[in-house]
C-alpha positions as CSV (number, residue, x, y, z in Angstrom):
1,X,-46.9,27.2,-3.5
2,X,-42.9,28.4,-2.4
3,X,-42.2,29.8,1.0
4,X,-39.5,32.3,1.3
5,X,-37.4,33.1,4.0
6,X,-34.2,35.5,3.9
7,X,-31.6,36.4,6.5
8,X,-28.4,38.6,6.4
9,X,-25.5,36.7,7.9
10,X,-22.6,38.9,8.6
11,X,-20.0,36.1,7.5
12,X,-18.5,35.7,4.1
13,X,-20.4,33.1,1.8
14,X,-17.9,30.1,2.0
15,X,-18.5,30.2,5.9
16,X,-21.8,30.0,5.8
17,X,-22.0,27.6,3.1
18,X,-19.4,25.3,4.8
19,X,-21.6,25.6,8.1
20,X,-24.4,23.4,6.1
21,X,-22.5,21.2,4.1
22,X,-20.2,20.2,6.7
23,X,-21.5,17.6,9.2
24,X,-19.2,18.4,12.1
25,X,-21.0,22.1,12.0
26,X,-24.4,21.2,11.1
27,X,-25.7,20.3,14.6
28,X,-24.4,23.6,16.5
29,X,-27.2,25.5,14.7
30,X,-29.9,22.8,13.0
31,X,-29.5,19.4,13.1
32,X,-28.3,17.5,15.8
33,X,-26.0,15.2,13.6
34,X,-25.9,14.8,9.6
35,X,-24.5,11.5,8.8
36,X,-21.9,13.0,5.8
37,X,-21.0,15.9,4.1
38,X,-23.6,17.2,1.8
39,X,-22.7,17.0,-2.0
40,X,-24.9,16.6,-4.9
41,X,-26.6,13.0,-5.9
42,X,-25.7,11.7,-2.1
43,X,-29.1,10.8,0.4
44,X,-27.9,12.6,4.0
45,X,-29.7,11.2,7.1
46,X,-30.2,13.5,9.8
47,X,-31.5,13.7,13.1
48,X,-33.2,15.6,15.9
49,X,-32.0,14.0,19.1
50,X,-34.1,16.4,21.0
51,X,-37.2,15.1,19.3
52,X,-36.0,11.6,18.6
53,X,-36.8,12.4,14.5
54,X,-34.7,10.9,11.5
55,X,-35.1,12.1,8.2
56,X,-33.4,12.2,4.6
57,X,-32.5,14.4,2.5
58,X,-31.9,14.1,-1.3
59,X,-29.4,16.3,-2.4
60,X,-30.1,17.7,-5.8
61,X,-27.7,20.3,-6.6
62,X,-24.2,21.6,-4.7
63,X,-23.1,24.7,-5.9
64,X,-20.1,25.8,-3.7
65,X,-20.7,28.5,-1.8
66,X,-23.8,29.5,-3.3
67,X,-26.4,27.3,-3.5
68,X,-28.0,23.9,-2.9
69,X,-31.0,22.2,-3.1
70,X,-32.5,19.7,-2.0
71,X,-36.0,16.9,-1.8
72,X,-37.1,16.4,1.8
73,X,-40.2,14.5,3.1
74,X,-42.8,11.0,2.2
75,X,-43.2,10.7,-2.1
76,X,-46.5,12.5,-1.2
77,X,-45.9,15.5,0.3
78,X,-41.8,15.7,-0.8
79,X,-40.6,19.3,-0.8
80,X,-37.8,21.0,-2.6
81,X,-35.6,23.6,-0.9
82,X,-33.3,26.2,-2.4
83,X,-30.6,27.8,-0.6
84,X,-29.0,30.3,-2.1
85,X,-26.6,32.5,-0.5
86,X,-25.5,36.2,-2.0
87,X,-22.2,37.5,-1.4
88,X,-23.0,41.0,-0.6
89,X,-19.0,41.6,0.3
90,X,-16.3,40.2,1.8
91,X,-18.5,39.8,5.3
92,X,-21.5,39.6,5.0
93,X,-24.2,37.2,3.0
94,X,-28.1,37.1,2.1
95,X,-29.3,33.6,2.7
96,X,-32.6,33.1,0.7
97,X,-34.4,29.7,1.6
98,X,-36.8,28.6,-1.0
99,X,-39.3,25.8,0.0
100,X,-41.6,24.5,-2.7
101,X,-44.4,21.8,-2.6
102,X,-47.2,22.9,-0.2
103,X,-50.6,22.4,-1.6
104,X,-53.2,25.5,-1.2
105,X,-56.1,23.4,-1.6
106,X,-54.9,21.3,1.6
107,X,-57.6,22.3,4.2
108,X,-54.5,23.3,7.0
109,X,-52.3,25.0,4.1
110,X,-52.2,28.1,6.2
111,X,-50.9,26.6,9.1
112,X,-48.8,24.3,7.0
113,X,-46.9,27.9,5.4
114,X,-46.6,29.7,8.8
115,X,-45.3,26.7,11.0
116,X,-42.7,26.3,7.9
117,X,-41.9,30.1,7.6
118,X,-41.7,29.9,12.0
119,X,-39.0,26.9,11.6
120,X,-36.6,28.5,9.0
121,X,-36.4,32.0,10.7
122,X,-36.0,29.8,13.8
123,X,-32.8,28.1,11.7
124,X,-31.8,31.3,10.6
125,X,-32.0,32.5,13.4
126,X,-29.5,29.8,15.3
127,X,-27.1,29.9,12.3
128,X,-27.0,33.5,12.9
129,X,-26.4,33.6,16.5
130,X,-23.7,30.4,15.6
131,X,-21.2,32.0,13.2
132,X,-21.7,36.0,14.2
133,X,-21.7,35.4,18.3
134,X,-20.4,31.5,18.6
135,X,-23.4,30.5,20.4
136,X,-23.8,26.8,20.4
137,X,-27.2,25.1,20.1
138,X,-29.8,27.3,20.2
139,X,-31.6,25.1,18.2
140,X,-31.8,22.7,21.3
141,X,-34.4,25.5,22.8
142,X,-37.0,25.0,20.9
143,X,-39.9,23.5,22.8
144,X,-42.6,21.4,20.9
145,X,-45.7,20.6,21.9
């Protein structure tokens, strides 16, 4: 079962792009830090300060400023997500996130799919409010209980 999530960003493609795959930029709208810039075949750690959480990420495929994809979470419940960014024109992007690998018959897949689809418009959401306003850390405001 996929999860789709999609966002116009009113920034050209390479900007948003860069805004992923760069680990200086990473942490003003998702992750606190990324450990290197994202390319394909590399492992990235990243962390949530906030939340004191490490993960990795496997980077499957790097296509410059239009798509990558990669394997997140334990050999039993790994995920894949796409992200692949349209270039509507010279300012503005569709960003289409992809996440593969939930199981229907698990007996909380529906809260599985809507906690999922909640975190990516909240991403979105933050790399939105990053490169079109220059607000820093929004993601930071996110309370978990």
């Amino acid at each position: 079962m996929n999860n789709l999530t999609k966002m116009k960003i009113l920034k050209p493609a390479y900007e948003v792009f860069e805004a992923f795959v760069d680990p200086s930029k990473i942490g003003n709208f998702w992750f606190s830090t990324s450990s290197e810039r994202w390319e394909q075949g590399k492992t990235i750690t990243v962390r949530y300060d906030e939340y004191n959480a490490q993960l990795e990420l496997t980077i499957i495929e790097i296509i410059e400023n239009e798509k990558i994809v990669f394997q997140w979470g334990e050999d039993g419940e790994a995920h894949i997500v796409t992200i692949t960014l349209e270039k509507i024109d010279q300012m503005s992007t569709i960003i289409e996130i992809i996440e593969e690998g939930f199981k229907e018959n698990d007996d909380d897949f529906v809260n599985r799919i809507l906690e999922n689809k909640e975190g990516w418009v909240y991403m979105l959401t933050c790399l939105k409010g990053y490169l079109e306003f220059g607000v820093y850390q929004l993601r930071s405001a996110l309370v978990l209980d």
